[in-house]
N, C-alpha and C positions, 0 to 999 in steps of 0.2 A: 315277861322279863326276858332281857336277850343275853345268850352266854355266850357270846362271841369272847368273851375275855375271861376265864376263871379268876375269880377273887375274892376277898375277905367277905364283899357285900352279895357276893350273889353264889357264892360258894352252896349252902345249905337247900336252899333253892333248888338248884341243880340237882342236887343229889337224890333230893325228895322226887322232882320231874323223872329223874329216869331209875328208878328205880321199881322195880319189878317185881313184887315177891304177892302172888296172889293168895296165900296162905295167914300173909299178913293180918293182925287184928289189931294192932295197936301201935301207936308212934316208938314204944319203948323196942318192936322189933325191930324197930328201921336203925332206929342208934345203936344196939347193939350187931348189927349187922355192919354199920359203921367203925365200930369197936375192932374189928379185924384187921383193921390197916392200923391202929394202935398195937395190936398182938405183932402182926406182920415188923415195925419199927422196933420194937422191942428185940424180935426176935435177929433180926438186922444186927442190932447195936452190941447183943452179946456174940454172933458171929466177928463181927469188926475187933472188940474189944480182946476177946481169948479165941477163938478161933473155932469153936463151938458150935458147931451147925447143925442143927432142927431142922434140915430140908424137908422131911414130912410131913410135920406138922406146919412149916410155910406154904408146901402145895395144899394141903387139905386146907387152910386157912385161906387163899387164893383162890381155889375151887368155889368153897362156899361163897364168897365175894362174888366172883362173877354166874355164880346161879342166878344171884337176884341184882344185877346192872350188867347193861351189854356191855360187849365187849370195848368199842369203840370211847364212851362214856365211861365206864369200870377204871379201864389204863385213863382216862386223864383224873379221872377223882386219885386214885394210886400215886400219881406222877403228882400233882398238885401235894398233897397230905403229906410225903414220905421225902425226905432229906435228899437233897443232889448228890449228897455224898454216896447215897445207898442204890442212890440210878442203878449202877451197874450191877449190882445185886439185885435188885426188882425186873433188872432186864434179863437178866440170866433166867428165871423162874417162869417171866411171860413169856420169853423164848422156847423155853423146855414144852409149855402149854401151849404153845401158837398161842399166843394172845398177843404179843406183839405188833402193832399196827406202824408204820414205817413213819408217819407223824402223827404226833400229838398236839391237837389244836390248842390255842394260844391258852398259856396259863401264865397270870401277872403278867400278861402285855407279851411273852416271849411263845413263838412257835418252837416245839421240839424237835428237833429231827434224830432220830433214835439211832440213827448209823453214826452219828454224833458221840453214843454211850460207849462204853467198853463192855466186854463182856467178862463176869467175873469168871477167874480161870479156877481157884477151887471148887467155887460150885458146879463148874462146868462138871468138872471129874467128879465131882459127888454124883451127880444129874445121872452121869453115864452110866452109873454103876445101878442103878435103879432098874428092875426090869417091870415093861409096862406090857 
């Protein structure tokens, strides 16, 4: 199957192909590992909503995600799954991790180009205040 285009039909596919977790035993780890980008939106929509940010629990939720998908792969199943509204919010976090890749190959027919996104500025000053 060719993923030159992310979409409804070949979305699952994808994710199963690049996905990496050698520890893996069973299909129910691969969904639940998938389940993190559900946590991650979640977590999004109560920042958005009141203003209430989980940044640790976003990076540690992000981390474990890209343990088990590369990078390159990781941010387009992210980018694909998680609302346009929250781009700038998921790009602030890849930013923070270098995981940020400068394009994101085609999803629903559109190339991303991530200089395109904003960056969110309260999380920015969350991010800062983090020592790593």
């Amino acid at each position: 199957m060719i993923f030159d285009d992310l979409n409804d039909d070949n979305f699952l596919m994808f994710a199963m192909k690049e996905y990496n977790d050698i520890q893996c035993t069973d299909i129910e780890e691969f969904y639940d590992d998938l389940k993190k980008i559900k946590y991650i939106k979640r977590l999004f929509n109560i920042y958005k909503n009141n203003g209430q940010l989980k940044e640790r629990l976003i990076l540690n939720h992000l981390i474990v995600f890209f343990n088990v998908f590369p990078i390159q792969s990781g941010t387009r199943i992210l980018f694909y799954k998680i609302e346009k509204s929250f781009w700038p919010m998921l790009k602030t976090f890849l930013v923070f991790l270098d995981r940020m890749p400068e394009t994101i190959d085609s999803i629903r027919g559109e190339m991303i180009r991530t200089s395109d996104i904003q960056l969110d500025e309260g999380i920015v000053t969350r991010l800062r205040s983090i020592k790593v």
